[in-house]
N, C-alpha and C positions, 0 to 999 in steps of 0.2 A: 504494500500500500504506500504509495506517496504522498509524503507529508503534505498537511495543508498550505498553500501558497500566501507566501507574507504580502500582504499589500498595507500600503502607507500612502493615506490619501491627503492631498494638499489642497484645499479649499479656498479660495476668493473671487473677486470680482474680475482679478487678471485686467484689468484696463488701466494699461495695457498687462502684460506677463513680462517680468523685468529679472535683471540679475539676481535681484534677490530671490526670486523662486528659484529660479535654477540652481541657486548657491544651497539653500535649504535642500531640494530633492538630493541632490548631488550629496550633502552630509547626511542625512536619513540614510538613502541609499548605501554610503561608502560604512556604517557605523551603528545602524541599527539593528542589522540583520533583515533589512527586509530586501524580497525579491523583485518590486514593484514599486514603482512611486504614480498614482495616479491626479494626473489637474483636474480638478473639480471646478470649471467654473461656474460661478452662481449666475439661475436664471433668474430667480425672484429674489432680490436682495430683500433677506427681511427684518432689515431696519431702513429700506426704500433708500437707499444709493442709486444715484442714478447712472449708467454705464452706457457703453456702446451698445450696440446689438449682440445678444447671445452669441450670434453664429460668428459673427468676426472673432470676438473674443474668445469660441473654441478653435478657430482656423487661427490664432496666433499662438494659442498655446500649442496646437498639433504643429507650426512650423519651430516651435523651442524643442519640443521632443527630437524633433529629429538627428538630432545628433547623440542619442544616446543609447544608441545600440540596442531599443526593443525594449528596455529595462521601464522609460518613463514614458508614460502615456496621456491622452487626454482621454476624460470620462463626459459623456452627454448626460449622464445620473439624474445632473439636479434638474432640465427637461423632460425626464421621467417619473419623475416621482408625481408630480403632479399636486403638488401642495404649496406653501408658504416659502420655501425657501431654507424649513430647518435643519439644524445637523441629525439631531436624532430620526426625523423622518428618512432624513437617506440611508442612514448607518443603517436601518430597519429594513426599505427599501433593498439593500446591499445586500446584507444578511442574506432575507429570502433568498433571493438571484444566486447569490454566487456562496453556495453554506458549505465549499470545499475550502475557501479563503478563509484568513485571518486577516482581522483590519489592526492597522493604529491611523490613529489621528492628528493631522501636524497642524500645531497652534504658535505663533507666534506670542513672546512671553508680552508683546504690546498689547492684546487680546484678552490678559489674563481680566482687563479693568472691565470686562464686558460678558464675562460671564455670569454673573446675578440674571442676565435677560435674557440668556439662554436658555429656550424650552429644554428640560429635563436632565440639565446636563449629570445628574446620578448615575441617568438609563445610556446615558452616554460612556461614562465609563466603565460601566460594564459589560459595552457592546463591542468596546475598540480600548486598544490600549492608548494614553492619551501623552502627544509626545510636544511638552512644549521647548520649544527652540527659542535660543536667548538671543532676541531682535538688538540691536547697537541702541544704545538710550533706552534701555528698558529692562532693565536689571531685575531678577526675582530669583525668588529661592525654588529650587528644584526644576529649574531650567536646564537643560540638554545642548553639553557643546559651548566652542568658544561665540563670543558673539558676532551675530551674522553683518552681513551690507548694511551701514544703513539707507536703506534706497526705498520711497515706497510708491506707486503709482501717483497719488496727488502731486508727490513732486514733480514727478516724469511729464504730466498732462501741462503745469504751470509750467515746466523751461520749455514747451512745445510751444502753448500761448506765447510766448515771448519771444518765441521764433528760433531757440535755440533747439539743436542735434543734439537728443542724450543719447549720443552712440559708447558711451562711456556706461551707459544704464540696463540698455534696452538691448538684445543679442539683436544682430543685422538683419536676420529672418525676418523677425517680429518688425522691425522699419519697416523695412520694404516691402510688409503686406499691410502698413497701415499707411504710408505712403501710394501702394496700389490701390487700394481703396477710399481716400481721400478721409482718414480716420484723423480725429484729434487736431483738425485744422490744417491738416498735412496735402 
């Protein structure tokens, strides 16, 4: 019998998907034992963030994967669950689907200020192993790993408005599919 398949899912809005996700997959990936890192990007943000289009936002995370050898993927999940937007619905969601995997779940320790709003997060930690990742300016105990980029989409979107290349930010893929789409004022 072969062991259950580690999956490590990574969640946000990805608008755009920047170094910093990749930096987090890539240390989950290299450090936690898992087999899989999958992008979850959100369709229904539910604290109403406002974002691109879903599908762009999956077609830039599917052009950051590509360089990583099959390991990291993009998930369409949170367009099928068919709810609110929440973690515990997907985790649930997941479960069913795919009940030969094991999940963890990648939090950024900036996130941590935002968990009281999160529906169920108990049933959350019993569903997925929960793996917070220590974000640059955001210090917390039982954090995982040195600390990451600090890079986070808001900024990326603001040095866009202002006409500046965060080719320093953003892998070159993810440009030139939001520059082929006329994404972010591009």
């Amino acid at each position: 019998m072969r062991p259950p398949l580690q999956v490590a899912l990574l969640g946000g809005s990805f608008n755009p998907p920047h170094v910093g996700h990749l930096l987090a997959a890539h240390y989950v990936r290299a450090t936690q034992g898992v087999d899989e890192v999958w992008l979850m990007p959100t369709f229904r943000h539910p604290f109403g963030k406002r974002s691109e289009d879903f599908e762009h936002r999956v077609s830039m995370c599917e052009r950051m994967c590509q360089d990583a050898a099959g390991w990291m993927k993009t998930s369409r999940v949170e367009s099928e669950v068919g709810k609110d937007g929440r973690t515990v619905d997907t985790l649930e969601f997941l479960i069913a689907r795919h009940p030969e995997s094991r999940f963890s779940l990648i939090i950024g320790s900036d996130i941590l200020k935002d968990l009281p709003h999160w529906k169920d997060f108990d049933r959350i930690q019993r569903m997925a192993r929960v793996l917070v990742l220590y974000r640059a300016g955001y210090p917390a105990e039982g954090t995982v790993g040195p600390p990451l980029a600090e890079v986070s989409s808001t900024e990326i979107r603001e040095r866009l408005n202002r006409g500046e290349q965060p080719t320093d930010l953003v892998p070159e893929r993810v440009l030139a599919y939001a520059r082929e789409h006329h994404l972010y004022g591009l």
